[in-house]
N, C-alpha and C positions, 0 to 999 in steps of 0.2 A: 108299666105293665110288664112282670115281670116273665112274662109265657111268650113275649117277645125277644127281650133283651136277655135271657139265658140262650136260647138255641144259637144266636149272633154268637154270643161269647165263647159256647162251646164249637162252634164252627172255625172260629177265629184259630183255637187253640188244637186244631186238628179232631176233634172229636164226634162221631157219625150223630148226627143231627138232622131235621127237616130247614132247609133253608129255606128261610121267609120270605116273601115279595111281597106282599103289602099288610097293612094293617088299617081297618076303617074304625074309628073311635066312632061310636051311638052318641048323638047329639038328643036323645031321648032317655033317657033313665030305664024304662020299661024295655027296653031293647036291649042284647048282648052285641059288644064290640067283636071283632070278624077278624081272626087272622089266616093269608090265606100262604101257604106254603107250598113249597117243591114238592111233586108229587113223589113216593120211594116204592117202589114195588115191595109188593109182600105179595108168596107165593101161599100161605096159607099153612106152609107145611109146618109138623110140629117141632117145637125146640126143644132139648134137653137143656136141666138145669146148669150142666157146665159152660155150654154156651151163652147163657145166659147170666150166668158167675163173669164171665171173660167180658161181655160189654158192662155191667157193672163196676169192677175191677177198674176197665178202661178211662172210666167217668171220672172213681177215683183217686186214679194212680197220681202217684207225688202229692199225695195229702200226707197231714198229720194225725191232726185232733179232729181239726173242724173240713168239714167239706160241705160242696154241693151237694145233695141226697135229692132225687127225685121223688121219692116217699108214696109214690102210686103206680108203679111195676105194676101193668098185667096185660094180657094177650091185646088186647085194642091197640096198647102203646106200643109195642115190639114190633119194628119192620124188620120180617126175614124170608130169607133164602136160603132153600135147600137145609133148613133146618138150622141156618146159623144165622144170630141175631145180628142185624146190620143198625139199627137206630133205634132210638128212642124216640116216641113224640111226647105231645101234653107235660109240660112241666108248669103247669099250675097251683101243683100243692109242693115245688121244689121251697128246700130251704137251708141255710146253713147251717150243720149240726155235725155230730159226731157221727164218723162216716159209715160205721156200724150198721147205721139206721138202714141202709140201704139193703142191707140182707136179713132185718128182720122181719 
C-alpha cells in the first residue's frame, strides 16, 4: 500500500508529511482500506504559487532524472498556514518518473 509506505519514507528523510498511526486492511473486497494519520492544521488561507513551487521543489531536491512526483497537487492535499504550504497528503496516484511531472 503505497499511500502508506511513502509518507513513512518521506518523514523518515525530513520531508513535511502527515505521519500515519495506523492502517486497517478491508478483510471485504467491497470495503476501502482506512488510513488514519496525524492531524496538520490548515488555516484555509490562500497560497501563492511560489509557495507552493518551494514544497514541491522540497519533495524533489537531490534528484536527477527520476523522482517521487506526487502527480495530484491540489488545494484538498495542501496543509497551510498563513499562506505557506506546510505538507502534502494523499499520495496515492505518487510515482517514480521524471521529476518535471511534478509541475506540469
Amino acid at each position: 500500500m503505497q499511500e502508506y509506505e511513502i509518507p513513512r519514507h518521506l518523514i523518515a528523510h525530513g520531508f513535511p508529511a502527515a505521519e500515519l498511526l495506523e492502517r486497517h486492511l478491508a478483510e471485504d473486497a467491497s470495503f476501502s482500506d482506512v488510513l488514519l494519520s496525524a492531524y496538520l492544521p490548515d488555516d484555509g488561507s490562500d497560497i501563492d504559487g511560489f509557495a507552493l513551487g518551494e514544497l514541491l521543489a522540497l519533495h524533489l531536491s537531490g534528484v536527477a532524472e527520476t523522482a517521487l512526483v506526487h502527480l495530484d497537487v491540489r488545494c484538498a492535499d495542501i496543509r497551510r498556514s498563513e499562506g505557506r504550504a506546510n505538507a502534502l497528503l494523499d499520495w496515492s496516484n505518487a510515482l517514480l518518473g521524471d521529476a518535471t511531472l511534478a509541475f506540469g
